[in-house]
C-alpha positions as CSV (number, residue, x, y, z in Angstrom):
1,X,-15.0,143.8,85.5
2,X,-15.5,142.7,82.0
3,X,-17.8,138.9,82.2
4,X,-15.1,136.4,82.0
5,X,-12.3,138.3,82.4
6,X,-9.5,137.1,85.7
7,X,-7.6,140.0,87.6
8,X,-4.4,139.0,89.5
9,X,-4.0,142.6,91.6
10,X,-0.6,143.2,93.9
11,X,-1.5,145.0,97.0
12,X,1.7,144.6,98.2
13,X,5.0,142.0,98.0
14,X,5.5,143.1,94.6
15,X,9.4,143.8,93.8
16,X,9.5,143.9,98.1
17,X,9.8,141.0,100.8
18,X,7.0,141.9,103.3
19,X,3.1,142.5,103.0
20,X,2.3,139.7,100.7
21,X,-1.2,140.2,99.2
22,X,-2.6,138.6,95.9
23,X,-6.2,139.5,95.0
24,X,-7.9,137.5,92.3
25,X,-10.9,138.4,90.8
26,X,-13.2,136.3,88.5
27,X,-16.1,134.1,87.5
28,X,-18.1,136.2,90.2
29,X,-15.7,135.8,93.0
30,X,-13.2,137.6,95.0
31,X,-10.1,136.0,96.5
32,X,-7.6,137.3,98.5
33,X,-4.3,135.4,98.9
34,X,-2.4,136.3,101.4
35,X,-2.1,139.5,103.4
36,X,0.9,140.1,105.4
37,X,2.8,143.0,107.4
38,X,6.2,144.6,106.6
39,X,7.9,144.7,110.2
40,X,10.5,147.6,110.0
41,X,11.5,151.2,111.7
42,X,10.0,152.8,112.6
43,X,6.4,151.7,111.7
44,X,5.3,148.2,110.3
45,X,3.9,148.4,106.9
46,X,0.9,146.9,105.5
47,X,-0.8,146.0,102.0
48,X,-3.4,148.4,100.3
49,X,-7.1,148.3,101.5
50,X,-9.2,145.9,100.2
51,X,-12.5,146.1,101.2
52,X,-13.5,142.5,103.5
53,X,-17.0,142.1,102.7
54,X,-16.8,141.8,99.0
55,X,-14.2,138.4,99.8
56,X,-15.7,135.1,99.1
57,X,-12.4,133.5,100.6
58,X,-8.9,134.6,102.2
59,X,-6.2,132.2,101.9
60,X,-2.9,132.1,104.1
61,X,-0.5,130.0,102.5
62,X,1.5,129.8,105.8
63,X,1.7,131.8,109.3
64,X,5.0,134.1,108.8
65,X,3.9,137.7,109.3
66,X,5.3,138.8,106.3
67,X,2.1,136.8,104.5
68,X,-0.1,136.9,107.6
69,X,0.4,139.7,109.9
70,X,-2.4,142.2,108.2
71,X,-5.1,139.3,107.7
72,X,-6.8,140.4,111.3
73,X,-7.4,143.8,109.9
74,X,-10.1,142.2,107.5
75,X,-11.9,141.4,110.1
76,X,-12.7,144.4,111.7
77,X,-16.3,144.6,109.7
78,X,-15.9,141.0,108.1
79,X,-16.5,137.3,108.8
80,X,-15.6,135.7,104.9
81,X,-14.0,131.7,105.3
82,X,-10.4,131.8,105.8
83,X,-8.4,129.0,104.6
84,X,-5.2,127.8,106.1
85,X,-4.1,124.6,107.8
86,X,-4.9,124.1,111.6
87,X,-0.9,124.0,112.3
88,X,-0.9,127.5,110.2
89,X,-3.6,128.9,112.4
90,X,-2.2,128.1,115.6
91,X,1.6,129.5,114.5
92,X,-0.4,132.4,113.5
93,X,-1.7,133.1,116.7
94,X,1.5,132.8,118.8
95,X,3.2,135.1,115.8
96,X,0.7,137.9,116.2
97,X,0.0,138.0,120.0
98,X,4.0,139.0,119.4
99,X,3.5,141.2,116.9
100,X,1.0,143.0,118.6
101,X,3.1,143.1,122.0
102,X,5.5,145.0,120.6
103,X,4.1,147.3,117.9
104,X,0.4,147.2,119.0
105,X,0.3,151.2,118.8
106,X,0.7,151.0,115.0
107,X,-1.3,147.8,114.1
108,X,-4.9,148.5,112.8
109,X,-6.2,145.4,114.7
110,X,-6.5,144.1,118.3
111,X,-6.6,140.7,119.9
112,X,-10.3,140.5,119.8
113,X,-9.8,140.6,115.5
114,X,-6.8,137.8,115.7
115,X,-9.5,135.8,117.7
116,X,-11.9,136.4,115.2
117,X,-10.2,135.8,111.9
118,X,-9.5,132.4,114.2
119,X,-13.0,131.6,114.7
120,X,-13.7,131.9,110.8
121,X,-11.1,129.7,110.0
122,X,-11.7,126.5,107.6
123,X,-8.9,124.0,108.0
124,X,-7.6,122.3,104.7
125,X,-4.9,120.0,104.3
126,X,-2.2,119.4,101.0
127,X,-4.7,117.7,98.5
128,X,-7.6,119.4,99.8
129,X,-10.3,121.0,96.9
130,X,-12.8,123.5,98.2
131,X,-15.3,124.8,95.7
132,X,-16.8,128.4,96.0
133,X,-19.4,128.6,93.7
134,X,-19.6,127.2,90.5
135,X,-16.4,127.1,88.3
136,X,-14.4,128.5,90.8
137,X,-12.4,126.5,93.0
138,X,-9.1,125.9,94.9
139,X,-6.6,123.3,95.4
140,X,-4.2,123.3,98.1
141,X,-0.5,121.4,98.0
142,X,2.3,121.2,100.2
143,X,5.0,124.2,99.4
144,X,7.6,122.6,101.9
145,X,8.4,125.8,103.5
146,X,7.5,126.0,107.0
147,X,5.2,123.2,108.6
148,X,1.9,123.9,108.1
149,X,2.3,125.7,104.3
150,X,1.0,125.5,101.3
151,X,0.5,126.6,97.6
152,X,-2.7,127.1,96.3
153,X,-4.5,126.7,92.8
154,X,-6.9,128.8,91.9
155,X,-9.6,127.5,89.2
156,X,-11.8,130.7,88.8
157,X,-12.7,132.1,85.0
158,X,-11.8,129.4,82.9
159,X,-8.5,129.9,84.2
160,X,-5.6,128.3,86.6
161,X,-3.4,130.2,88.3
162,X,-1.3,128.8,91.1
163,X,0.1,130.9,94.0
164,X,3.4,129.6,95.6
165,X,3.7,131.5,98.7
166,X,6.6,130.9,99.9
167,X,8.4,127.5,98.3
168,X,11.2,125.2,98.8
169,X,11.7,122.2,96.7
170,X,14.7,120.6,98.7
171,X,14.4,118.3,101.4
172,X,15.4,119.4,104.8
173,X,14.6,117.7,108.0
174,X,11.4,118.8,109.2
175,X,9.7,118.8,105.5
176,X,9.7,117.2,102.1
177,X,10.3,119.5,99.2
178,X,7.1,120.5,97.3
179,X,6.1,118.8,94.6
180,X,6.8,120.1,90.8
181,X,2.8,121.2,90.0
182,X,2.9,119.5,86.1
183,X,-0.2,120.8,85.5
184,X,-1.5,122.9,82.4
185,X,-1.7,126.6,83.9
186,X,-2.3,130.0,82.9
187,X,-0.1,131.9,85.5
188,X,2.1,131.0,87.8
189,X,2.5,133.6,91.0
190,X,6.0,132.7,92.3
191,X,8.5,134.0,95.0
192,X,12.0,135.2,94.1
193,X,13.6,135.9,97.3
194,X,16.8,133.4,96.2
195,X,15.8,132.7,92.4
196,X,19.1,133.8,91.7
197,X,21.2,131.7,94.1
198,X,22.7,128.5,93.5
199,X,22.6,127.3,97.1
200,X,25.3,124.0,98.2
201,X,24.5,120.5,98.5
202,X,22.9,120.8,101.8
203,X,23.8,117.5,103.4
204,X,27.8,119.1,102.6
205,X,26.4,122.2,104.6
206,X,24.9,120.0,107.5
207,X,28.3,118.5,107.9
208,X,30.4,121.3,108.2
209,X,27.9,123.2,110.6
210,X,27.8,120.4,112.6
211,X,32.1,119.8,112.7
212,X,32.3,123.4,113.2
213,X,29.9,123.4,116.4
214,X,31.5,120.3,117.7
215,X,34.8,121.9,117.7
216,X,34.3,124.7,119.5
217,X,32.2,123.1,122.5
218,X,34.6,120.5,122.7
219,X,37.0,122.8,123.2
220,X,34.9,124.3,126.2
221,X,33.3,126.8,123.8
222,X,29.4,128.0,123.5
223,X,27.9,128.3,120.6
224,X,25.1,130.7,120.0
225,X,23.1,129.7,116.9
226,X,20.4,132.5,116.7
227,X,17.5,131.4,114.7
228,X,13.6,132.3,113.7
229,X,11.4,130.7,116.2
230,X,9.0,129.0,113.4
231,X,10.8,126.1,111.7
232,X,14.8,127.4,111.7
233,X,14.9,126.4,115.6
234,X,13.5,123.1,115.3
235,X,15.0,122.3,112.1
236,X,18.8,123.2,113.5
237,X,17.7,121.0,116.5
238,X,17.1,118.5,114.0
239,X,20.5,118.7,112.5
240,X,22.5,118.3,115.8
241,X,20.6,115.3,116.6
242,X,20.7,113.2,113.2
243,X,24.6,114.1,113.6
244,X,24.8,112.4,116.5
245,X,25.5,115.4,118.7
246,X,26.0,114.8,122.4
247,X,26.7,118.3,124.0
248,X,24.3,119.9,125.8
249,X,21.9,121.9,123.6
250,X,19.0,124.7,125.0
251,X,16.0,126.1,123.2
252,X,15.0,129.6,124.5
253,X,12.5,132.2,123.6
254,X,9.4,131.5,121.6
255,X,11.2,128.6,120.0
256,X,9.6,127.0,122.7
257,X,5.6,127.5,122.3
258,X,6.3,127.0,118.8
259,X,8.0,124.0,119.6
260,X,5.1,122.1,121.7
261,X,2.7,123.3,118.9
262,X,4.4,121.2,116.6
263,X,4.1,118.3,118.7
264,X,0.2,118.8,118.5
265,X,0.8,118.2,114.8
266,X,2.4,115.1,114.3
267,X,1.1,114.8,110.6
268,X,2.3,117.9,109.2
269,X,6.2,116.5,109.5
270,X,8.7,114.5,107.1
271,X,10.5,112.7,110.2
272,X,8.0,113.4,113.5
273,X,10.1,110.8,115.7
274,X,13.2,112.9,115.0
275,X,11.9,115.8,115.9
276,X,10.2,114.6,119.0
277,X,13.7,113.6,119.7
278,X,15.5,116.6,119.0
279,X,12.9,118.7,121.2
280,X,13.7,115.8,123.9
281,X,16.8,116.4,123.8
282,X,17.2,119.6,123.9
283,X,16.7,121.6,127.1
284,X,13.8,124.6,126.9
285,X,14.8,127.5,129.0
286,X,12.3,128.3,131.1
287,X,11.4,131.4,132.8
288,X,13.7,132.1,136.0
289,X,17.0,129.8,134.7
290,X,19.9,132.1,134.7
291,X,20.8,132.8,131.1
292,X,24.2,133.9,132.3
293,X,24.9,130.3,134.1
294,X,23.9,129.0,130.5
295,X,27.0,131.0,128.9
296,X,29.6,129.2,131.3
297,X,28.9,126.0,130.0
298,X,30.0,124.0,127.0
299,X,27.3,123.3,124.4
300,X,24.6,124.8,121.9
301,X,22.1,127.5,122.7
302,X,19.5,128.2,120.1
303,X,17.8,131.6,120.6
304,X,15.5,133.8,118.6
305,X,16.4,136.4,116.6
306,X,17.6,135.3,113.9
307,X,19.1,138.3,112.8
308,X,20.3,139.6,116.2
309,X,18.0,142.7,116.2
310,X,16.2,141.4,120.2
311,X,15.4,139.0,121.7
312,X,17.4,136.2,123.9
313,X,19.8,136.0,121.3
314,X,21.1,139.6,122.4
315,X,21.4,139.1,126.1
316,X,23.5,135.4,125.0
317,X,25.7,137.4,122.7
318,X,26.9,139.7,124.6
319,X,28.1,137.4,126.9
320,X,29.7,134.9,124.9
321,X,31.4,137.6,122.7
322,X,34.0,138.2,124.4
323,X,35.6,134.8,124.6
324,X,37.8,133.6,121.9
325,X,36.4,129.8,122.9
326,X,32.6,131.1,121.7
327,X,30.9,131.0,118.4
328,X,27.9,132.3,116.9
329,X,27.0,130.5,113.9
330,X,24.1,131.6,111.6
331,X,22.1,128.0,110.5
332,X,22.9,127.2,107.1
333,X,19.6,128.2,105.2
């Protein structure tokens, strides 16, 4: 590479949602941002090879395995810093021990390289600056995605290039939006998953998920709300309970280790009491209860998947379908 001269390279996520991976080269340094899996039939997918040892750092902006799921494949024959915050690492590991439980045969990494990656981890936190070598350097904010994610700047060439990950600017009840970045830069690296949408007011969505759940269980109903186990869980937990909601509501499926992960971590939260009281009041189905008993009463069940491909959501659904009383409602987004 020409002296001076800054690379942004797509080794996968471009025109695609799955296998995030920016590399940015420059000023003497190698960064690799992101490095996520493409879960689909009937193999999982991952980014192109880059090779570990050259890396000075590898950032995960946040633990979804669509940005993470590949990162324990650098570390096969590799031990470079990698940057994420500890709430990030700790998602991370509950997502992959999954991932690897059920496609294990086609991942190029075992639990020995998630453990690994782990061990080299550098926490940051929003506001954080770390400093590779001279003139190159990165600056981490808050990208009010999931808890725990981030956006990062990168100063490396003479040059500023800030990485999104994965962003959301609107309030919602586990995060703040992230902040508008009014900052002199030379390329922004955004996603565009709903650049197109207009989305509602989402207070006006709150209220008529929340009047539409009530309806139903107090008309002796069940509602099945089938929702990702990182953030949509807790967040529609959230929701019921700022609304005031009264019925009996369970938590199933990983939803659950997520959940007490997030109560390690008070700091990483816009409202922590709320959601200390949501998961309080909220009943985790352990294993042993009789999901079937759970589908006979009145109230909310929140379940993983969130797109009804497995999961606890499947055995609840086809119980509950059957019954004109019963719901399932997908979370408004």
């Amino acid at each position: 590479m020409m002296e001076g001269r800054v690379s942004i390279a797509f080794l996968g996520g471009g025109r695609e949602v799955g296998r995030s991976a920016v590399w940015v080269r420059g000023g003497g340094a190698s960064i690799l941002l992101d490095y996520g899996v493409k879960v689909g039939e009937p193999a999982p997918s991952f980014p192109l090879h880059v090779a570990p040892r050259g890396l000075d750092a590898v950032v995960v902006t946040h633990a979804h395995l669509d940005h993470s799921g590949a990162v324990p494949a650098l570390y096969v024959s590799s031990s470079c810093p990698l940057y994420a915050t500890s709430l990030t690492a700790r998602t991370m590991e509950v997502l992959m021990r999954d991932f690897l439980n059920l496609s294990g045969y086609y991942a190029p990494y075992e639990q020995a390289e998630v453990l690994k990656a782990l061990s080299c981890l550098r926490e940051v936190r929003p506001g954080d600056e770390v400093v590779l070598r001279e003139g190159v350097r990165l600056r981490f904010i808050d990208s009010g995605h999931i808890p725990g994610a981030l956006q990062v700047l990168v100063e490396v060439g003479g040059k500023r290039i800030l990485y999104t990950g994965d962003i959301n600017t609107v309030d919602t009840r586990l995060l703040k939006g992230a902040p508008v970045v009014e900052e002199e830069l030379d390329a922004v690296v955004i996603e565009a998953t709903y650049a197109g949408v207009e989305h509602p007011d989402r207070r006006e969505l709150e209220d008529e998920f929340v009047k539409s759940v009530v309806e139903v269980v107090e008309d002796g109903g069940v509602v099945l709300v089938p929702a990702f186990s990182l953030a949509r869980s807790q967040e529609i937990l959230c929701v019921l309970v700022s609304h005031g909601f009264e019925h009996n509501i369970y938590l199933d499926g990983m939803a659950r280790s997520i959940s007490q992960i997030f109560l390690e971590h008070p700091p990483f939260f816009r409202d922590f009491d709320l959601l200390r009281r949501a998961l309080s009041k909220a009943r985790w189905v352990e294993a042993g209860v009789k999901r079937d008993k759970l589908c006979r009463r009145p109230g909310v069940i929140v379940a993983p998947a969130g797109m009804l491909k497995g999961g606890p959501a499947m055995h609840y659904a086809k119980r509950i379908a059957d019954s004109p009383k019963n719901a399932i409602y997908h979370p408004p987004t």
